[in-house]
N, CA and C atoms of all chains as a GROMACS GRO file, in nm:
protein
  558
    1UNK      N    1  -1.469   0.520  -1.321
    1UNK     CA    2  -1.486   0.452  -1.192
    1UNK      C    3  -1.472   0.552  -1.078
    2UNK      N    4  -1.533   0.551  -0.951
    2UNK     CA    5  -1.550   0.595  -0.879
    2UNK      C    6  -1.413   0.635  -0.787
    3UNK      N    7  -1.392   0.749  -0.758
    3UNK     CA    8  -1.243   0.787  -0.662
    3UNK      C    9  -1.293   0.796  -0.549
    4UNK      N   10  -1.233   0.700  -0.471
    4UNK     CA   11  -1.259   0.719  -0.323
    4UNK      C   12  -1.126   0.827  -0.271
    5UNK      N   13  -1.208   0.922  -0.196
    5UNK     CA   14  -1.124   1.000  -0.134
    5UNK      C   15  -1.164   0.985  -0.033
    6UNK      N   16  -0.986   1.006   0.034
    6UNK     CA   17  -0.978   0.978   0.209
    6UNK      C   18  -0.910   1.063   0.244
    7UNK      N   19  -0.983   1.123   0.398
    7UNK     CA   20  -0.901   1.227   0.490
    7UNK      C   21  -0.885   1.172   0.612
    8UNK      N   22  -0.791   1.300   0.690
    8UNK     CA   23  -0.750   1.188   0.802
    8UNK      C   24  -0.819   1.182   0.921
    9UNK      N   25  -0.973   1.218   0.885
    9UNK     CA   26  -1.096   1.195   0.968
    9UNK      C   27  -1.195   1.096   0.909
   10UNK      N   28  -1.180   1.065   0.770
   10UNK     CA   29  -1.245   0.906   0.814
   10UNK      C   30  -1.177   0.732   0.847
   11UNK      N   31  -1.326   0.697   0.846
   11UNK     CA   32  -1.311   0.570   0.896
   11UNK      C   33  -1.261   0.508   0.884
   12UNK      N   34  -1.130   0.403   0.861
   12UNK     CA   35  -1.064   0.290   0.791
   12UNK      C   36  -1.188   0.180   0.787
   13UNK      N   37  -1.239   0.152   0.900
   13UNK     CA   38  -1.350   0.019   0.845
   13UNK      C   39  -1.504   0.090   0.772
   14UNK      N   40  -1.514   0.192   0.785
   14UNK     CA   41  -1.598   0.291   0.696
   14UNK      C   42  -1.534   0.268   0.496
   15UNK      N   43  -1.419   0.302   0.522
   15UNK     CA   44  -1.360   0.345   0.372
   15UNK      C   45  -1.325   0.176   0.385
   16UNK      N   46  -1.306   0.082   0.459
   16UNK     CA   47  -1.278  -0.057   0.404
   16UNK      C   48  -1.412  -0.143   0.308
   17UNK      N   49  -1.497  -0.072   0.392
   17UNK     CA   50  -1.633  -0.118   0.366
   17UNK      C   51  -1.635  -0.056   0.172
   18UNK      N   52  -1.607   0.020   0.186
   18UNK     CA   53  -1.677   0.079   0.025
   18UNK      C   54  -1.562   0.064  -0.081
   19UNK      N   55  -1.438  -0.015  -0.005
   19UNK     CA   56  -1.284  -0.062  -0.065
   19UNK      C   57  -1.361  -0.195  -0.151
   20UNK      N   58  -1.422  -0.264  -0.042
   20UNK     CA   59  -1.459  -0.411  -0.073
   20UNK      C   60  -1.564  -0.382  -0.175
   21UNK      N   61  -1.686  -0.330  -0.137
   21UNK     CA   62  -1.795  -0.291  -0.209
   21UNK      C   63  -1.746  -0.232  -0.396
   22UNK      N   64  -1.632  -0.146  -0.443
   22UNK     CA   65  -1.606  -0.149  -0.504
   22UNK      C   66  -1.512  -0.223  -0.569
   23UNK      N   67  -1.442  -0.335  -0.503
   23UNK     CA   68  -1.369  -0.427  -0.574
   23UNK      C   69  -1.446  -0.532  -0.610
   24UNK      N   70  -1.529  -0.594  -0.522
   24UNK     CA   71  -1.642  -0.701  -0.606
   24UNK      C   72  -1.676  -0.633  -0.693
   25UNK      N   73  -1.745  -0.521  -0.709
   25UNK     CA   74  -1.811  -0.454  -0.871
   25UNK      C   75  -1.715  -0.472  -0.983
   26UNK      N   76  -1.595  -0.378  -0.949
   26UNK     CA   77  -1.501  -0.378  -1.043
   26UNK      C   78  -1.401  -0.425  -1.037
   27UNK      N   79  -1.367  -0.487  -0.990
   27UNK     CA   80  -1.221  -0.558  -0.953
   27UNK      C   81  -1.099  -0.479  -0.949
   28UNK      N   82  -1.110  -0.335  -0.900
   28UNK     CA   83  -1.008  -0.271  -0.875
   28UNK      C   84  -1.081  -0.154  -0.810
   29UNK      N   85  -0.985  -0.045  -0.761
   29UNK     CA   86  -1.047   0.025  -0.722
   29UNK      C   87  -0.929   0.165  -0.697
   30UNK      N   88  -0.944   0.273  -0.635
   30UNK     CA   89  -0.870   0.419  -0.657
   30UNK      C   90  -0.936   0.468  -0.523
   31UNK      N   91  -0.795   0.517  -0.475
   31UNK     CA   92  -0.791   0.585  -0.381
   31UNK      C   93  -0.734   0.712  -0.349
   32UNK      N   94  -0.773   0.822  -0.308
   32UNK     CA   95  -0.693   0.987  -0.298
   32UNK      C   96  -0.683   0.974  -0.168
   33UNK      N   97  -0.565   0.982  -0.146
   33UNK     CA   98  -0.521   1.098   0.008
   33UNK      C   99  -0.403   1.164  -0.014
   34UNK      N  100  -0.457   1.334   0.021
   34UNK     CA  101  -0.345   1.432   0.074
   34UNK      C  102  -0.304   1.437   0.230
   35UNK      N  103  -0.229   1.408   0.235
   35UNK     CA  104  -0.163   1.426   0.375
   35UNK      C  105  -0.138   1.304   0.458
   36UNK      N  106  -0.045   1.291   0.570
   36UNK     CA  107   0.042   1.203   0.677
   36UNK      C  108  -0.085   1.105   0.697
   37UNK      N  109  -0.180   1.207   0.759
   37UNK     CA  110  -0.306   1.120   0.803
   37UNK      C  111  -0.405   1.062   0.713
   38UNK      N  112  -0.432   1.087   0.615
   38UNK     CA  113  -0.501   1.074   0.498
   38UNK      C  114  -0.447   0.927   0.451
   39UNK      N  115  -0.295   0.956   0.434
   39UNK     CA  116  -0.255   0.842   0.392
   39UNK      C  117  -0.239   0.659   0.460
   40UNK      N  118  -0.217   0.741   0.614
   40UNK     CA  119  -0.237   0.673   0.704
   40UNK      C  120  -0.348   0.569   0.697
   41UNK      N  121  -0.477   0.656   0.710
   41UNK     CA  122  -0.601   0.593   0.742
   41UNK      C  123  -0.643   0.476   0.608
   42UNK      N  124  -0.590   0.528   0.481
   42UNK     CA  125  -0.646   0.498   0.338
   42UNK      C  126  -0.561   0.337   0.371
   43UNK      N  127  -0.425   0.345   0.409
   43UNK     CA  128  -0.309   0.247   0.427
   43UNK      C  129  -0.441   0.155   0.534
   44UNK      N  130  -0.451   0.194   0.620
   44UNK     CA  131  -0.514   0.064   0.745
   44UNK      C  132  -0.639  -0.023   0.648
   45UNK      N  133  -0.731   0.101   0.610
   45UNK     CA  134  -0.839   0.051   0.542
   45UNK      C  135  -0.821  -0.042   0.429
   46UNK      N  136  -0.675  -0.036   0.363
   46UNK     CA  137  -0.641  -0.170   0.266
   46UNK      C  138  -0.635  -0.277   0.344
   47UNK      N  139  -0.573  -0.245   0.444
   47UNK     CA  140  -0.555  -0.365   0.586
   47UNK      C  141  -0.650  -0.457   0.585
   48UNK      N  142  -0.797  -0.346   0.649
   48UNK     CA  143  -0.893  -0.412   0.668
   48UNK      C  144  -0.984  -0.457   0.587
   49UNK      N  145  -0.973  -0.389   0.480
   49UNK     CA  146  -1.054  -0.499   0.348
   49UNK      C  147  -1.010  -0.573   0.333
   50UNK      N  148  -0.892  -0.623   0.265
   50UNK     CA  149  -0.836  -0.769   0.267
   50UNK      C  150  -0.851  -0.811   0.354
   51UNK      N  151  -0.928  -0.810   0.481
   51UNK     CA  152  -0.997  -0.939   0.604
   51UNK      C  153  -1.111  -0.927   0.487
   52UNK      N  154  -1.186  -0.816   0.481
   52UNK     CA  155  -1.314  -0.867   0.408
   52UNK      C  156  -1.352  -0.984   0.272
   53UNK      N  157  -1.198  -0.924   0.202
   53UNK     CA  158  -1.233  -0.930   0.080
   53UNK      C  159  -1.182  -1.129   0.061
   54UNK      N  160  -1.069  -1.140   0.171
   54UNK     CA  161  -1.053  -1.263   0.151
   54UNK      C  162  -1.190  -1.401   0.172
   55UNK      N  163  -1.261  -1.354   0.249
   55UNK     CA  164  -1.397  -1.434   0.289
   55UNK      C  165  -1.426  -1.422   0.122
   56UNK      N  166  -1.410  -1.338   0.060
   56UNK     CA  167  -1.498  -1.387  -0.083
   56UNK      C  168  -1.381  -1.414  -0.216
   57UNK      N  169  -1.275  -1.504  -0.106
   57UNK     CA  170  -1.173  -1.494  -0.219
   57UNK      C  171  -1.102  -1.448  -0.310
   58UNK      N  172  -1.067  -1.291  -0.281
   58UNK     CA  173  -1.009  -1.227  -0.325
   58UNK      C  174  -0.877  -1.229  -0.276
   59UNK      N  175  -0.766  -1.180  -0.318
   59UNK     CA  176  -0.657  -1.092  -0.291
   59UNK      C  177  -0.599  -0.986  -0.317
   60UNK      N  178  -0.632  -0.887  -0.269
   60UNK     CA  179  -0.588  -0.763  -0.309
   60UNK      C  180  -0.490  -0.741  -0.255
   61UNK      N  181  -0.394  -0.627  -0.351
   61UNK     CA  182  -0.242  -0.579  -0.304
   61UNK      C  183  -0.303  -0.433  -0.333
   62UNK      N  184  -0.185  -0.346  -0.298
   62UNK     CA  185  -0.153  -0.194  -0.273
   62UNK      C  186  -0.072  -0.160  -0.420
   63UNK      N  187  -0.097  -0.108  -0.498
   63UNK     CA  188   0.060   0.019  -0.614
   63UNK      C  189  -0.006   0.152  -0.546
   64UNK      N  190   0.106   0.188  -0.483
   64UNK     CA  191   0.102   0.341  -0.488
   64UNK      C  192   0.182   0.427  -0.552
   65UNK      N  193   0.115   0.531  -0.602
   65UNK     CA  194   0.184   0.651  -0.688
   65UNK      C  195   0.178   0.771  -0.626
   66UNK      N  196   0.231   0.865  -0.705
   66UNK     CA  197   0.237   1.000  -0.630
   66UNK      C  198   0.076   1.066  -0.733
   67UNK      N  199   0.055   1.164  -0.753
   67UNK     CA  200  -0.026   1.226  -0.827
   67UNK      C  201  -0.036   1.402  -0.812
   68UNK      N  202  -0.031   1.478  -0.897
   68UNK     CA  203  -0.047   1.633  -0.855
   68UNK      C  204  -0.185   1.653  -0.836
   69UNK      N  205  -0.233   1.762  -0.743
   69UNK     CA  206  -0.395   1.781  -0.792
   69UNK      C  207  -0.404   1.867  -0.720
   70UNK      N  208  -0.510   1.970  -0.751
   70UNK     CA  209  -0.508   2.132  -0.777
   70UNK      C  210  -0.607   2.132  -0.639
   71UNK      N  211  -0.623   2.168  -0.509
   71UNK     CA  212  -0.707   2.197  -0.437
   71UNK      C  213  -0.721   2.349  -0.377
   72UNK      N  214  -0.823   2.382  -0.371
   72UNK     CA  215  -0.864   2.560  -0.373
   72UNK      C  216  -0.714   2.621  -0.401
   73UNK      N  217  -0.732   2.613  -0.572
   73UNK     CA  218  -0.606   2.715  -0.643
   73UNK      C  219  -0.435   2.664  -0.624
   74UNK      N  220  -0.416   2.559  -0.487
   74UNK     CA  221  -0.320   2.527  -0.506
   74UNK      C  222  -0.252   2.427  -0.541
   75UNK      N  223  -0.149   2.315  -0.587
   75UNK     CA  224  -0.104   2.292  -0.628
   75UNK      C  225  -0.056   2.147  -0.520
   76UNK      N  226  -0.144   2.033  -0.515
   76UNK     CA  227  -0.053   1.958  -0.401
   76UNK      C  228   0.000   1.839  -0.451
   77UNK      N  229   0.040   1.770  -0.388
   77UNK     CA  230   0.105   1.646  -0.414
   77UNK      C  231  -0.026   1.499  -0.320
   78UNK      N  232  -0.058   1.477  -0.416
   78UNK     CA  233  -0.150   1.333  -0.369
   78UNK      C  234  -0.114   1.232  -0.375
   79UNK      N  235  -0.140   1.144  -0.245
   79UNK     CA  236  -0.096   0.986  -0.314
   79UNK      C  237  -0.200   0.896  -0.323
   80UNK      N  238  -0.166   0.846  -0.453
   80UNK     CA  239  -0.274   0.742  -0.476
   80UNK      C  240  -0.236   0.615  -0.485
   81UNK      N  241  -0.321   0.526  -0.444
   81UNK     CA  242  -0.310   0.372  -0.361
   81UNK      C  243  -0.459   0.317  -0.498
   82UNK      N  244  -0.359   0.220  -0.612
   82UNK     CA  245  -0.474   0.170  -0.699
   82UNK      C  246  -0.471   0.036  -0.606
   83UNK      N  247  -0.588  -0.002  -0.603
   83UNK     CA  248  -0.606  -0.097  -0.513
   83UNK      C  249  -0.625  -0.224  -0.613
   84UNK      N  250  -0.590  -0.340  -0.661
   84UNK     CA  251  -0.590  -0.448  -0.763
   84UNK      C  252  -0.610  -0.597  -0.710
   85UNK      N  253  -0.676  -0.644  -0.754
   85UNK     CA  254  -0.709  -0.761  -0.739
   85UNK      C  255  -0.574  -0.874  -0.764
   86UNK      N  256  -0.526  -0.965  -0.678
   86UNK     CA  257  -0.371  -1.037  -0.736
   86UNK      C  258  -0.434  -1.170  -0.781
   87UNK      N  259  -0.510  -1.177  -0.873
   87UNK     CA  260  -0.562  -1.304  -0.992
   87UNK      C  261  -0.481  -1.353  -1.036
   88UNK      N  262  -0.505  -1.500  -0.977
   88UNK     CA  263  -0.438  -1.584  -1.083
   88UNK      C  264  -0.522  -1.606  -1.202
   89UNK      N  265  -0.475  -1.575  -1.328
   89UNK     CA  266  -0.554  -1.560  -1.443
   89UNK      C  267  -0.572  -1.662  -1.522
   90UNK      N  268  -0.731  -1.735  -1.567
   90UNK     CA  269  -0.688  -1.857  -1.598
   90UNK      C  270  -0.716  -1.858  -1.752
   91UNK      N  271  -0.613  -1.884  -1.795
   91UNK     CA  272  -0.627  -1.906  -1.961
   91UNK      C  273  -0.763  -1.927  -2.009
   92UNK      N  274  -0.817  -1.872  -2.093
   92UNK     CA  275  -0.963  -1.858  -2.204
   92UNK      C  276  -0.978  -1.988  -2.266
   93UNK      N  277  -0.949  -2.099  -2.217
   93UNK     CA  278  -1.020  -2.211  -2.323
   93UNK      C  279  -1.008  -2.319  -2.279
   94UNK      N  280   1.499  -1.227   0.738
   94UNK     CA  281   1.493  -1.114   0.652
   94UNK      C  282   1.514  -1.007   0.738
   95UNK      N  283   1.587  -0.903   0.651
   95UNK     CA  284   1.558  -0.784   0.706
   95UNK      C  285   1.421  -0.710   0.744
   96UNK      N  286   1.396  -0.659   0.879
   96UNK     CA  287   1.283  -0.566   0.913
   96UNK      C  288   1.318  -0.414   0.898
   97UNK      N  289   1.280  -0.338   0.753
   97UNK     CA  290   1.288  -0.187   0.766
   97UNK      C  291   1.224  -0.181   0.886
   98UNK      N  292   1.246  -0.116   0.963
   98UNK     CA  293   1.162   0.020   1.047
   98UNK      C  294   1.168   0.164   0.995
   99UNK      N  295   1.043   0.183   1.000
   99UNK     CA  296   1.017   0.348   0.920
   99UNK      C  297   0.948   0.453   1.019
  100UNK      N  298   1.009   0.498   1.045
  100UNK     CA  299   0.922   0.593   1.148
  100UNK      C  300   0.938   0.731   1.068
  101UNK      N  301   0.831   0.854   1.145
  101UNK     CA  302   0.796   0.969   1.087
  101UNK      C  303   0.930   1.084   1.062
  102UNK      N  304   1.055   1.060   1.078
  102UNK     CA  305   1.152   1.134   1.096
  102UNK      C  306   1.215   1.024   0.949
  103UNK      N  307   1.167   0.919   0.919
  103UNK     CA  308   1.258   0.852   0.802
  103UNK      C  309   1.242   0.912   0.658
  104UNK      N  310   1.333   0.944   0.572
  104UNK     CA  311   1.365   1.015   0.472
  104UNK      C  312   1.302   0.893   0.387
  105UNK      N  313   1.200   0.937   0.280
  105UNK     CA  314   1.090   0.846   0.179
  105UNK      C  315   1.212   0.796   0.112
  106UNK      N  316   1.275   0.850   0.039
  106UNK     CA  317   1.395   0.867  -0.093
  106UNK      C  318   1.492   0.722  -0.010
  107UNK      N  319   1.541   0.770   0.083
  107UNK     CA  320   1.647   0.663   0.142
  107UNK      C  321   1.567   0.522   0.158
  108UNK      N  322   1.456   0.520   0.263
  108UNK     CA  323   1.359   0.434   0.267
  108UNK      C  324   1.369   0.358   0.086
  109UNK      N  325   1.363   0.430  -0.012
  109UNK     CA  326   1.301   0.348  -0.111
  109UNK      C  327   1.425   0.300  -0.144
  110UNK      N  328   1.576   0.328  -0.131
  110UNK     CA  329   1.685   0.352  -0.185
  110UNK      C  330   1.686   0.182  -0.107
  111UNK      N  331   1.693   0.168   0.029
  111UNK     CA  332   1.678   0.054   0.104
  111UNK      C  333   1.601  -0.106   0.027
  112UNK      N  334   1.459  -0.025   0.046
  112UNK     CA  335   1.376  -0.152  -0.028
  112UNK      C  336   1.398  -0.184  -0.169
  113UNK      N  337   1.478  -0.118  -0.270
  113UNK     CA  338   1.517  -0.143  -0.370
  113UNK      C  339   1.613  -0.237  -0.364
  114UNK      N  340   1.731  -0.221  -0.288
  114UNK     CA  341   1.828  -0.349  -0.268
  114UNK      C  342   1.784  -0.434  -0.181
  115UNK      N  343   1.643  -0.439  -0.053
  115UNK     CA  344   1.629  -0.556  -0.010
  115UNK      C  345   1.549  -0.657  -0.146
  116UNK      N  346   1.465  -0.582  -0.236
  116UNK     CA  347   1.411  -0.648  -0.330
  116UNK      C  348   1.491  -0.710  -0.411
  117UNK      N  349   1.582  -0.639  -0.423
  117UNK     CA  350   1.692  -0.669  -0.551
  117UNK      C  351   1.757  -0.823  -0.506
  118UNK      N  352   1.768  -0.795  -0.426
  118UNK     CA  353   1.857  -0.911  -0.328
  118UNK      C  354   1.766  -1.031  -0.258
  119UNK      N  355   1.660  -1.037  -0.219
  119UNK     CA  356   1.579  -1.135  -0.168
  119UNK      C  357   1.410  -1.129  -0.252
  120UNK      N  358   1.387  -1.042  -0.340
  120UNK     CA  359   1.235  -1.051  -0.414
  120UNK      C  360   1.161  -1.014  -0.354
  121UNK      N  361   1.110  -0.951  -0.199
  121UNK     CA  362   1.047  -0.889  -0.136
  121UNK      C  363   1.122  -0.824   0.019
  122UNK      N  364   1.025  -0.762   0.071
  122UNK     CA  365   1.109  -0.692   0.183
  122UNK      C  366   0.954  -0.658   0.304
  123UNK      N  367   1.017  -0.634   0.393
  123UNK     CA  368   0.915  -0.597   0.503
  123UNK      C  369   0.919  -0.507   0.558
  124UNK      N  370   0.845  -0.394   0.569
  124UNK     CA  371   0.812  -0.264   0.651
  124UNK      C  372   0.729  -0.287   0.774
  125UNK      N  373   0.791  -0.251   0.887
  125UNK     CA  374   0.740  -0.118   0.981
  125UNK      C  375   0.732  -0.029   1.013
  126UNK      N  376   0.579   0.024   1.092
  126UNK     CA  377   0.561   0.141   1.101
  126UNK      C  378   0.475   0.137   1.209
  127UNK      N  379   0.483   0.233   1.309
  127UNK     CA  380   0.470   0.257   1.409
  127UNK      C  381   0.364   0.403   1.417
  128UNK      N  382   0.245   0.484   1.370
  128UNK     CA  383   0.179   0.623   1.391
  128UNK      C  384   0.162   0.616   1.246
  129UNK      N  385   0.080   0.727   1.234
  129UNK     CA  386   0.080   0.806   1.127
  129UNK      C  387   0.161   0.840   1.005
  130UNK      N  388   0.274   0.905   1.103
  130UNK     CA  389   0.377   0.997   1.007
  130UNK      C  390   0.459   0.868   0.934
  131UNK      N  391   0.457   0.736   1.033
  131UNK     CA  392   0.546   0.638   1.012
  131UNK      C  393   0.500   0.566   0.874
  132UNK      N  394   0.362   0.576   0.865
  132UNK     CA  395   0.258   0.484   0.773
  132UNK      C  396   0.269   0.584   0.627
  133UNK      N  397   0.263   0.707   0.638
  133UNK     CA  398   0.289   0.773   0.532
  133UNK      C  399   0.413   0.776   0.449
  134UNK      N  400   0.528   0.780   0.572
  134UNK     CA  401   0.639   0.764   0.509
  134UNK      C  402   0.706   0.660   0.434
  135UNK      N  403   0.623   0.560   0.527
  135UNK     CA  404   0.660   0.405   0.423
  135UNK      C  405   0.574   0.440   0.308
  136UNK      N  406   0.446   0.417   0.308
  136UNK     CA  407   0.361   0.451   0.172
  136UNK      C  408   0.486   0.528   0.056
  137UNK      N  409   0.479   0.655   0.081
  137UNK     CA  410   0.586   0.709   0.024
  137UNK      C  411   0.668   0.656  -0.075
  138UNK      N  412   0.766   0.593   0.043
  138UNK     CA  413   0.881   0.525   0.000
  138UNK      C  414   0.876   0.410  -0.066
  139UNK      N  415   0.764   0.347  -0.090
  139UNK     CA  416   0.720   0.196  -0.186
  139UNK      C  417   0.678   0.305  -0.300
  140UNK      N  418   0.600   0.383  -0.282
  140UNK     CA  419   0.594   0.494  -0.422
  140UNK      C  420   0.717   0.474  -0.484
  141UNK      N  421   0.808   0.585  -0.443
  141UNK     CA  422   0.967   0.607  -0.554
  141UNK      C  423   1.024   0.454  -0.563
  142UNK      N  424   1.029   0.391  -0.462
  142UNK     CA  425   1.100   0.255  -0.489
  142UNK      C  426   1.027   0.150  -0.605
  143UNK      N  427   0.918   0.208  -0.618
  143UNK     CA  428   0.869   0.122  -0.777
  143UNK      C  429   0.922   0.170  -0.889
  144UNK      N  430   0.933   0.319  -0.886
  144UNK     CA  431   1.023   0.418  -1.030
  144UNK      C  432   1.192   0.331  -0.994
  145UNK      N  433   1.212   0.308  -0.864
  145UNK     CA  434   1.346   0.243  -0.927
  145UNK      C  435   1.364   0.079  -0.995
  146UNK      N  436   1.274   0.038  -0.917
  146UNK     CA  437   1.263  -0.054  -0.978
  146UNK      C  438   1.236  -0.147  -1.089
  147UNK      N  439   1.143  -0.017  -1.129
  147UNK     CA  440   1.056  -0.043  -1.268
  147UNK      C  441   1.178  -0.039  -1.378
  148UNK      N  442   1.350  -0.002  -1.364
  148UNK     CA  443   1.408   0.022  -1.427
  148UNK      C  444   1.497  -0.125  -1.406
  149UNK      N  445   1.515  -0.222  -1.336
  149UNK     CA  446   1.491  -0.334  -1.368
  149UNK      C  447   1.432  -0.467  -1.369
  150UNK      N  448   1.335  -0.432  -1.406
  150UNK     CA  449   1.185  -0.477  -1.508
  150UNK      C  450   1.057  -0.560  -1.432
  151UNK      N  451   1.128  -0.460  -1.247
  151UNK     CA  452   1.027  -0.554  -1.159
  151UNK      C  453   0.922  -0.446  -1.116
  152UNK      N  454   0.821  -0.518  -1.120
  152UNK     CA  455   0.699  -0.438  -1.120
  152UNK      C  456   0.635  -0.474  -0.908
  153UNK      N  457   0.664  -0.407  -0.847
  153UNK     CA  458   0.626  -0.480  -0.720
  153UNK      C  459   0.494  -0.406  -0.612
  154UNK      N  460   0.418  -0.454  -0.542
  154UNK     CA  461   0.296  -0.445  -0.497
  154UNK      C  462   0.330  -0.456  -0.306
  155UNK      N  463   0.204  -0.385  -0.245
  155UNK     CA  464   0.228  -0.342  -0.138
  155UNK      C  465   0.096  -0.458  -0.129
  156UNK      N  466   0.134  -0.517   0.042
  156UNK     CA  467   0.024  -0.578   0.094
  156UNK      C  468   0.010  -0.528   0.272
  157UNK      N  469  -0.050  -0.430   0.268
  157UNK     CA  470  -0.075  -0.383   0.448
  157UNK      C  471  -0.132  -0.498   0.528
  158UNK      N  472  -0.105  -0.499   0.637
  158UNK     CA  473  -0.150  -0.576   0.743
  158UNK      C  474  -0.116  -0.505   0.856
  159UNK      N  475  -0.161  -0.582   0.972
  159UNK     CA  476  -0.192  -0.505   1.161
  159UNK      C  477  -0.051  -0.610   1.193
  160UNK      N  478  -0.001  -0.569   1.289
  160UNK     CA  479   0.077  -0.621   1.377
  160UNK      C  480   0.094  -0.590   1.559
  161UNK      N  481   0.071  -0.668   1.620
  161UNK     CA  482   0.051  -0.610   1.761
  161UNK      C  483   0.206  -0.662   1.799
  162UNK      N  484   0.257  -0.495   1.872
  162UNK     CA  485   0.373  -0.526   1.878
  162UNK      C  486   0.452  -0.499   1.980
  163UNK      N  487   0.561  -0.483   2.095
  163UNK     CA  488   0.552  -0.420   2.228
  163UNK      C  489   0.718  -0.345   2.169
  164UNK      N  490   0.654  -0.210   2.216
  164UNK     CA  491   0.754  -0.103   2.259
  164UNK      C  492   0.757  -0.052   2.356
  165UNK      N  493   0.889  -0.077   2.477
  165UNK     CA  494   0.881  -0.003   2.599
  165UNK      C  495   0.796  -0.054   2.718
  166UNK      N  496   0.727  -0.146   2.675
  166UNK     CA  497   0.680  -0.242   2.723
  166UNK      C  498   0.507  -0.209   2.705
  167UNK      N  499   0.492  -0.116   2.657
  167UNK     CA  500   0.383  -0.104   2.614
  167UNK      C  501   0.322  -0.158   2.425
  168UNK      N  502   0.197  -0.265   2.479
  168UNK     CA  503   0.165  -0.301   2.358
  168UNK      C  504   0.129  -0.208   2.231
  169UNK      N  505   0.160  -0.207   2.073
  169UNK     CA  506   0.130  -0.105   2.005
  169UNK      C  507   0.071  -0.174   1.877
  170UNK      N  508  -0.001  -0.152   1.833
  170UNK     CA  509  -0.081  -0.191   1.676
  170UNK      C  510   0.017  -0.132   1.579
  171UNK      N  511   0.128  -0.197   1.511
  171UNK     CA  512   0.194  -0.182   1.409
  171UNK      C  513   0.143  -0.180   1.244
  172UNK      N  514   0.177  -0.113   1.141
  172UNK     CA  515   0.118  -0.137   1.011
  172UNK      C  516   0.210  -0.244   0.961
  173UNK      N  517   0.233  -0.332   0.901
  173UNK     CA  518   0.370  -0.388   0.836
  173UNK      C  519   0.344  -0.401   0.712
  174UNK      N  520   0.380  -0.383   0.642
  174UNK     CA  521   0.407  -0.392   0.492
  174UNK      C  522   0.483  -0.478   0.371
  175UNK      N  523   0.394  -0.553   0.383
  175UNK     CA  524   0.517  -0.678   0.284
  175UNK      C  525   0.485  -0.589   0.123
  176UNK      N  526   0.651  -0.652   0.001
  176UNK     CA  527   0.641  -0.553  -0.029
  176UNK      C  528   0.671  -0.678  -0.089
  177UNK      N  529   0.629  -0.730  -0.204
  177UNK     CA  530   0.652  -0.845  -0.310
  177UNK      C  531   0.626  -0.782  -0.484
  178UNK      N  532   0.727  -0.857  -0.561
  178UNK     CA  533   0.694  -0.856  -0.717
  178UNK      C  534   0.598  -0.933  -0.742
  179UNK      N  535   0.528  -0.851  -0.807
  179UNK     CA  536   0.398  -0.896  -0.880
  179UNK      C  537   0.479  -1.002  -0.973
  180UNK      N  538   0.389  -1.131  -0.985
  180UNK     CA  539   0.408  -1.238  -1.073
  180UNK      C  540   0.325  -1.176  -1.243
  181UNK      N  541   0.377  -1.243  -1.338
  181UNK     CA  542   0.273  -1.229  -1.430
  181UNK      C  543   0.293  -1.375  -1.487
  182UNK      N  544   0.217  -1.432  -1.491
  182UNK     CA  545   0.174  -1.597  -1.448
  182UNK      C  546   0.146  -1.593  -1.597
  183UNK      N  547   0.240  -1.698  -1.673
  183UNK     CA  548   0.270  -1.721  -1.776
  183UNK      C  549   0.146  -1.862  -1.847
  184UNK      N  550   0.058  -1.876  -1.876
  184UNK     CA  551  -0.012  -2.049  -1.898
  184UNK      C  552   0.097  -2.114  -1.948
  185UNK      N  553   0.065  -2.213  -1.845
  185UNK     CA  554   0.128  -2.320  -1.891
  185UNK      C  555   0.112  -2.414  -2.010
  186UNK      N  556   0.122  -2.391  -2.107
  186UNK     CA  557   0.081  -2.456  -2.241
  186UNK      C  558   0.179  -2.537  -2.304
   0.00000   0.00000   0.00000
């Protein structure tokens, strides 16, 4: 599945837009940001998809984790925001 | 309920040390944040505060939202952060 990565120059209703767009597909979705602002912006854009996503009856919540990941040779600390659908799940039969 | 406030000078570790006993004690908790540095640092701090938590056996989820809010008498767009245990919704059979 597709990793949306976010810096702290894009859009929140840009990256909300392709939040929503990949949770109708897949019903979850992955997010990268390194840094204050990165994380910032990735944080609003959950904001603002859940306006979107509720018009089509969804509810999405936030798990965030930490993650390591290697950018030109060095060594950083990423946080990642799995973005999940909160389904009530209805029994198979 | 208690309102964390998290601003960019707040220590992630303590922050999570916090929302661990507001969870522990009431099943969810509420963050503010005020900039950038403020939004990261909460992020953060719901990070480690799931490793503590996960150690008794609650699994819990971030839901961002906007808050318009006045500091100083000037109006400010707040992040707030409700911070709830995920249900795992048993059928009723």
């Amino acid at each position: 599945m597709e990793l949306l990565k976010v810096s702290s120059n894009s859009n929140p209703r840009q990256v909300a837009g392709a939040i929503a767009s990949v949770i109708r597909d897949h019903g979850h979705a992955e997010i990268q940001a390194v840094g204050a602002g990165a994380v910032n912006q990735a944080t609003k854009a959950v904001a603002i998809a859940r306006g979107f996503l509720e018009l089509d009856g969804l509810d999405v919540v936030l798990v965030p984790t930490f993650a390591k990941i290697t950018i030109a040779g060095q060594e950083r600390t990423a946080v990642k925001l799995f973005i999940e659908s909160r389904q009530v799940l209805v029994p198979a039969h």
